[in-house]
N, C-alpha and C positions, 0 to 999 in steps of 0.2 A: 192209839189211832194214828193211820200213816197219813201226812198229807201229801197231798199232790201240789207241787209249784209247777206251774208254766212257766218256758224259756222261750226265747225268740232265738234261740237259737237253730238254724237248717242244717241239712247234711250238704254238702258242696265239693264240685270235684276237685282234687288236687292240681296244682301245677304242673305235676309229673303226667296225669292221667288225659290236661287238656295238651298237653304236647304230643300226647299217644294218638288221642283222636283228629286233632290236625295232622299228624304224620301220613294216617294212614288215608284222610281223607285227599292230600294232594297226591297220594302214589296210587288213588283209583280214577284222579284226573288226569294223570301221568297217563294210566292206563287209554282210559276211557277219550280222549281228545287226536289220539291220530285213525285211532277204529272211527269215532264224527269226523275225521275228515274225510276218510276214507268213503264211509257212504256219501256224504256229499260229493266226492269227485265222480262214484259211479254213478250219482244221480246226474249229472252235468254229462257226463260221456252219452247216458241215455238219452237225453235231451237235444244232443247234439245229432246224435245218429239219425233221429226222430225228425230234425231240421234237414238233414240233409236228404232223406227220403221224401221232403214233401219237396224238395229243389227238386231232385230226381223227375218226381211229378211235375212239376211245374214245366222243366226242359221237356217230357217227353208233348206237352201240349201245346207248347211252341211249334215242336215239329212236325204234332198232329196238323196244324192248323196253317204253317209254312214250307211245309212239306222236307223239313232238312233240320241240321242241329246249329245252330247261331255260330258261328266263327269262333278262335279264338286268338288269331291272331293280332301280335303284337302292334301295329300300325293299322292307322284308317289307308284309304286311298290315297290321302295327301300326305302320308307320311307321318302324320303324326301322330304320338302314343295312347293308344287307347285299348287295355290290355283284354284280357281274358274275363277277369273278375267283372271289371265293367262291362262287357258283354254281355255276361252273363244277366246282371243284373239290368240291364237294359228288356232281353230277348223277355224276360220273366216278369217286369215293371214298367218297364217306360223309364224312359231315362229324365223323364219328371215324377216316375213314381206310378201314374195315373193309367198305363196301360201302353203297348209298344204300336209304335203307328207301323201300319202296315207296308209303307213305301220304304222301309229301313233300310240304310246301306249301313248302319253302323258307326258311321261317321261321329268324331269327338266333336264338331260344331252343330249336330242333332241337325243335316239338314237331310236331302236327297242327294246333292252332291250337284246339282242345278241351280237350283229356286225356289226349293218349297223349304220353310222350314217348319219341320214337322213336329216340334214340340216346342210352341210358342209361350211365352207369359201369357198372363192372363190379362194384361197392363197395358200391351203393347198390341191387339187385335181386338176388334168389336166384340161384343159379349155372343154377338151369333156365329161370326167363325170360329170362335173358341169353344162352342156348342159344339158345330160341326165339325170340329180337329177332334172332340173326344168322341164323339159316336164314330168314328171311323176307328179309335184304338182296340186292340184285342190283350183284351185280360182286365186287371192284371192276373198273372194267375196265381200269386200268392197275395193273401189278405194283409193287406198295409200295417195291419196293426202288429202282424208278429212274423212279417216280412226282414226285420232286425239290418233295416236298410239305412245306412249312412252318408254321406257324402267322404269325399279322399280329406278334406278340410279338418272334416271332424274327428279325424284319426292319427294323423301327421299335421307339427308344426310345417314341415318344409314337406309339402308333395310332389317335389320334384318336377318332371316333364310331363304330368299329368294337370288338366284343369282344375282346380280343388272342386267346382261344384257338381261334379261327377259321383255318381255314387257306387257304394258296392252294395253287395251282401255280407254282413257279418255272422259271426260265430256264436255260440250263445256262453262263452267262456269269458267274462266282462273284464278284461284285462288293462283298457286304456281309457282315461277321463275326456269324457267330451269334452270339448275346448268351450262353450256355452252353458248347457249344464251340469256341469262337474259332476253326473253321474256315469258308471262306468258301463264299456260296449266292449263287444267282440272284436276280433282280428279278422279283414277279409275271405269269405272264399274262395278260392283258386278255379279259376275253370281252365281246363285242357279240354278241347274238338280231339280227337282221334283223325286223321288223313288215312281211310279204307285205300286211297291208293297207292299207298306204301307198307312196306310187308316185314320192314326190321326193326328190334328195340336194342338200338346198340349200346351198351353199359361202359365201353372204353372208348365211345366215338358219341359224345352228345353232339355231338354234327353234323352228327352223318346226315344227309340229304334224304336218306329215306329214312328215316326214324318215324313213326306211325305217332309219335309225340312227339311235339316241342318245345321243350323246356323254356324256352325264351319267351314263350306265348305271357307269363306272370313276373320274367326275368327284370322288370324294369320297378315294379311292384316289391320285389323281393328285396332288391339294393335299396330301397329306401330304409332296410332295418327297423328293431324294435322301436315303435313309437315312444316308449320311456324313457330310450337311450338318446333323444335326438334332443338336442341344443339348439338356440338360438342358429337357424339361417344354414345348420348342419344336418347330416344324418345318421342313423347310428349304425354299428354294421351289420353287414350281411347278416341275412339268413343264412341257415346251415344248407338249405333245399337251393342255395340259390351259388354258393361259393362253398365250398370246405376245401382246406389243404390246399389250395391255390385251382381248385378244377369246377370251373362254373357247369353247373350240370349235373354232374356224375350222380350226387346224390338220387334228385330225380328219376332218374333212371335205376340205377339201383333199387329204390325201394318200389317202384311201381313194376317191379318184373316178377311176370306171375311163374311160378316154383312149380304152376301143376304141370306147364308145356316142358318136356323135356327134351326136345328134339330140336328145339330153336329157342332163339330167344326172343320170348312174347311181352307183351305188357297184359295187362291188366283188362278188360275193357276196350280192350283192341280194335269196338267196328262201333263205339258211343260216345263217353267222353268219363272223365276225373273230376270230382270234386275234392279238394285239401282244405280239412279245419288244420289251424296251427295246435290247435289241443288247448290242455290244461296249460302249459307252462307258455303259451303264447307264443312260440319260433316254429317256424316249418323247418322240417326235416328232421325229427327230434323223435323215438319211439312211442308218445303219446299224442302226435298227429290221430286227428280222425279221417277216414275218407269213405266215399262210396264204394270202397271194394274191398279186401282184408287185408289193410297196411302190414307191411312185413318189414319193419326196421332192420336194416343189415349195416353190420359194422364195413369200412371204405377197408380194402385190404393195403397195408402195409408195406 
């Protein structure tokens, strides 16, 4: 009669067989982790394009409603620096956020350029003229909530010759930590006006007088550099869109010259205006720039 003993003993994998199966399990995360990055960046490119279509909207409601397209020029009246990007974000928010007052000159002191100031605290006026400053704002025309709207303070240690409590529009590629809450935001967008009264896009003359763009409209924006790169009381350098190879400009122009005009040299959008995401890798001038038109990165010729 056979018996039967019980063992406690199990079947268990070898050494060799759990080295097999860790091997092959980091060589399908090898695989598998730049294909996830990948879809993530094109979900971000998507998101972006997406943001910049509802600006698009946004700018054309300004002009429905002011009859023109917000300036982009570099200086207020009084000279001093108040670029494109803040324009923008002005023409489209209020440059408290809350909607743009209708008497707008643009001006970096938020007045009329008289006596009125048109985007008062709320501290500093009765609770009923503060009423009646916002009933008179139009817009905003982008919703506050995913308007991804910052101040220059919140993005650069050093904002150079700009106010810090000015704000832009940012990107939705979170590249820089808010200096309060160390969560991370986008890099500005760029706004360029088109000048309909000039008829050239010169790619060897950023100077030219008649260039229907002007690079200098975001030029003072640009020299502040990667916010990551910037130290204590310094800045970091240039952008690529702003300086390469020693030629301020050229960039710019290069890559906003549209390839279909073959007879002249055209830009892009030539009778409305440019928008520039710095992109995934956070620099302008760089082939994964986003814009509202079909970026065409072209290498600087040699």
């Amino acid at each position: 009669m056979k018996s039967h003993i019980k063992t406690n003993k199990r079947a268990a994998f070898t050494i060799v067989e759990l080295l097999t199966v860790m091997s092959i399990i980091v060589i399908l995360i090898g695989l598998l982790v730049p294909a996830l990055n990948q879809v993530k960046r094109y979900a971000y490119e998507v998101k972006q394009k997406a943001q910049l279509k509802s600006i698009d909207t946004a700018v054309e409601l300004f002009n429905s409603e002011f009859d023109g397209y917000p300036d982009s020029v570099p200086f207020d009246a009084d000279g001093v620096e108040f670029c494109g990007a803040m324009r923008l974000c002005e023409a489209v928010m209020g440059q408290d956020l809350q909607g743009v007052h209708p008497d707008t000159v643009f001006r970096s002191d938020g007045t009329d350029g008289i006596s009125k100031i048109l985007y008062p605290d709320a501290n500093a006026v009765t609770l009923q003229a503060y009423r009646d400053n916002l009933s008179m704002r139009k817009g905003p025309y982008l919703p506050l909530e995913s308007a991804n709207a910052f101040s220059i303070r919140d993005i650069y240690n050093n904002p150079g010759p700009f106010l810090p409590r000015h704000f832009v529009l940012c990107d939705v590629f979170r590249r820089v930590t808010h200096r309060i809450t160390g969560k991370k935001i986008g890099m500005p967008i760029l706004y360029y006006k088109a000048n309909t009264a000039n008829t050239r896009h010169n790619v060897t003359n950023p100077d030219d007088p008649e260039n229907i763009y002007n690079y200098l409209d975001n030029q003072s924006l640009l020299l502040l550099g990667k916010p990551w790169d910037q130290g204590s009381g310094t800045s970091g350098s240039p952008h690529r869109l702003a300086v390469e190879n020693g030629q301020p400009g050229i960039r710019f122009y290069l890559n906003t010259k549209n390839e279909k005009v073959t007879t002249a040299s055209r830009p892009y959008r030539a009778d409305t205006f440019i928008l520039i995401s710095a992109g995934y890798d956070g620099e302008y001038g760089t082939p994964d720039d986003i814009c509202n038109y079909e970026w065409k990165y072209r290498e600087l010729q040699q």
